[in-house]
C-alpha positions as CSV (number, residue, x, y, z in Angstrom):
1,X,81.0,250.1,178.1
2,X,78.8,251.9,180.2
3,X,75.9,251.6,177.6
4,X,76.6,247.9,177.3
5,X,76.1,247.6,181.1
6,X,72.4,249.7,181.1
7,X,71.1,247.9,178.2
8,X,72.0,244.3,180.0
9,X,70.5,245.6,183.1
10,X,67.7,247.0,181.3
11,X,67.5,243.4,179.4
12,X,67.3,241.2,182.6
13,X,64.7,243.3,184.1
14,X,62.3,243.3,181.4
15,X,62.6,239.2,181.1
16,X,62.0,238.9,185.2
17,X,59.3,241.1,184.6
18,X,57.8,238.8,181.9
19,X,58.6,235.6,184.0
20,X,55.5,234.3,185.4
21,X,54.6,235.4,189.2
22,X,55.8,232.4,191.7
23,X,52.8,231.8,193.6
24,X,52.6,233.1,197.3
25,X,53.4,230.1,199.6
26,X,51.0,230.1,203.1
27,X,53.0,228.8,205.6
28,X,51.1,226.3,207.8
29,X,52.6,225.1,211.4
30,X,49.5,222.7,211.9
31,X,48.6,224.5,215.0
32,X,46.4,227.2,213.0
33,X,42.7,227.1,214.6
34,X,40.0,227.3,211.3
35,X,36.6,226.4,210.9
36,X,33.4,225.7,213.5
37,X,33.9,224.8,216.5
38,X,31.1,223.9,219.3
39,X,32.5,225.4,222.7
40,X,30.8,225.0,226.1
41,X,31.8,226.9,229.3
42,X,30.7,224.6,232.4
43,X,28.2,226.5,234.9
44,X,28.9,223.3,236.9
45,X,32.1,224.0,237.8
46,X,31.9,227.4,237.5
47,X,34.1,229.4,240.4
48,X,32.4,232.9,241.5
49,X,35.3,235.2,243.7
50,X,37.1,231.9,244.3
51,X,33.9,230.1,245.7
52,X,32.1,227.4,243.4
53,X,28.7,228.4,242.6
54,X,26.5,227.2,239.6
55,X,26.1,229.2,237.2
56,X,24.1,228.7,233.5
57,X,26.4,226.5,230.9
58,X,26.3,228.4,228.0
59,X,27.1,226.4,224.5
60,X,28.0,228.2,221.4
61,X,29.8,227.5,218.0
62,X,32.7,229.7,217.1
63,X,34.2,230.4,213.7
64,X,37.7,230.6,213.7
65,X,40.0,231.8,211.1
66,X,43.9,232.1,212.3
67,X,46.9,232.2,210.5
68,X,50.8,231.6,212.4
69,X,53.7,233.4,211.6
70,X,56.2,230.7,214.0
71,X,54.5,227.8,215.3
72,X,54.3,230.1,218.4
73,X,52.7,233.2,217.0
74,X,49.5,233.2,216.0
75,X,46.3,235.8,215.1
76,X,42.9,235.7,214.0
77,X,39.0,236.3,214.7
78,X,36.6,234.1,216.1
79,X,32.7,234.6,215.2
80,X,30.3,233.3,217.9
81,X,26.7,232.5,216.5
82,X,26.1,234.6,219.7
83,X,26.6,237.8,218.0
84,X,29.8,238.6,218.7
85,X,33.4,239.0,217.1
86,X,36.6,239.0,218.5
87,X,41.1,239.3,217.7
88,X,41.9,235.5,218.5
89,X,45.8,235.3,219.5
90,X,48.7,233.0,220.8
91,X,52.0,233.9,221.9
92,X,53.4,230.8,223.3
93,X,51.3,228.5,225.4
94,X,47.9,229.0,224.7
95,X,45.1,230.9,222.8
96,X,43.2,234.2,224.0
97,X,39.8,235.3,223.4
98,X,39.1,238.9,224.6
99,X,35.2,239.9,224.3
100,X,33.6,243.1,226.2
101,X,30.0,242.5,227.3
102,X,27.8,244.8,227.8
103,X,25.2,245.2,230.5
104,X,26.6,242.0,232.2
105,X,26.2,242.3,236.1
106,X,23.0,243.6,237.4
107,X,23.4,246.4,240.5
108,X,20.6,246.6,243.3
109,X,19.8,249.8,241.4
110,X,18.4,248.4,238.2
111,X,21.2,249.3,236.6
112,X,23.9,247.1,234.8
113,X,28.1,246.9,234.8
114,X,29.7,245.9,231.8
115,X,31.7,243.0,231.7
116,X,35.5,241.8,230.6
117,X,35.3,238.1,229.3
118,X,38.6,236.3,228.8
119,X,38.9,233.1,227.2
120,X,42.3,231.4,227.8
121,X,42.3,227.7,225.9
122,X,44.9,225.3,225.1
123,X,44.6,221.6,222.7
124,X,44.8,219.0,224.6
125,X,45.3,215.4,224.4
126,X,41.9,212.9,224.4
127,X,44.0,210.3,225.5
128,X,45.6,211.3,228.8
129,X,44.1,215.4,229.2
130,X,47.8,216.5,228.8
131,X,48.5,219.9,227.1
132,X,49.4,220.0,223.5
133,X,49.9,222.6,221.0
134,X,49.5,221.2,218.2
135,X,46.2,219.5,218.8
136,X,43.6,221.9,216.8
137,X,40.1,219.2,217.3
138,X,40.2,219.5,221.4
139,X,41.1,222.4,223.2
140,X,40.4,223.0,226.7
141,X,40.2,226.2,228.9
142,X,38.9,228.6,231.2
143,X,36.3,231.3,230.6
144,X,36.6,234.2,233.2
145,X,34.5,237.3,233.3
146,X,34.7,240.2,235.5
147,X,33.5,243.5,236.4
148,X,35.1,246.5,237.2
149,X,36.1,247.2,240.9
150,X,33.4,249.5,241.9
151,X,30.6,248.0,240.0
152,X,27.5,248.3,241.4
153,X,28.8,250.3,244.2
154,X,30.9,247.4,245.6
155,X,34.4,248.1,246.1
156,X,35.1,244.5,245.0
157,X,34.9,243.1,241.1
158,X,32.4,240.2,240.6
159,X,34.9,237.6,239.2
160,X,33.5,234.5,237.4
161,X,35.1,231.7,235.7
162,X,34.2,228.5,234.1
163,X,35.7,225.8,232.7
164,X,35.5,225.3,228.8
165,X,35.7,222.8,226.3
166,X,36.1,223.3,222.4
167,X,35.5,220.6,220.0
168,X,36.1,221.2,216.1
169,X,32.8,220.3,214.4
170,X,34.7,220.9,210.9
């Protein structure tokens, strides 16, 4: 009996292991970021330590490649044409951008801090500017720099943010 029970066991997992391979399914939640993207942060509007002063609008198109696990939780990179990489992620609410830039505040000295940028965005709707997940063409965001305490001698970090737009260009 015991031989009988090996040899059908034996049987069924040699024909499973003939069976053709069911493909892989990729989940999709429709609120995956992919492809180019033009995306300019506003020197307009741009807030530096909490006081609006202009700063240069700088425009750049990210590639974006993200893939969801929950309609909720969500990784990827982005490629700026700038040069750059970076992890994109979202855990709820919106998406986050972490870049480190070199060299980015000049000191009295000659010398240069580095810089910690932070892009925070979030779709939103084109026809009323509410907030919506699940719109992947129009995002909306803020774009906030800053130094390290310290910097440049001054016992204060130079803080600046900008608002940002995204717009997918395909």
């Amino acid at each position: 009996m015991h031989r009988i029970y090996v040899f059908i066991t034996t049987a069924v997992a040699v024909v499973a292991s003939l069976a053709p391979a069911s493909p892989a399914s990729a989940s999709t939640y429709g609120v995956e970021l992919n492809g180019a993207y033009r995306v300019m942060s506003n020197g307009d509007w741009a807030k530096t330590n909490d006081v609006y002063i202009n700063e240069k609008t700088v425009v750049q198109i990210w590639t974006m490649h993200s893939s969801c696990t929950s309609p909720i939780d969500c990784t990827g990179t982005v490629t700026s044409d700038q040069g750059w990489s970076a992890e994109l992620t979202n855990h709820g609410e919106f998406w986050v951008v972490r870049h480190n830039i070199d060299n980015w505040e000049p000191c009295r000295d000659g010398t240069k801090a580095p810089g910690a940028q932070k892009f925070r965005f979030w779709g939103v709707d084109p026809a009323n500017g509410d907030e919506d997940l699940r719109r992947v063409n129009l995002l909306a965001g803020i774009d906030r720099t800053m130094a390290p305490s310290g910097a440049c001698g001054i016992n204060k970090p130079l803080v600046i943010e900008m608002p940002m737009r995204l717009e997918k260009l395909s």
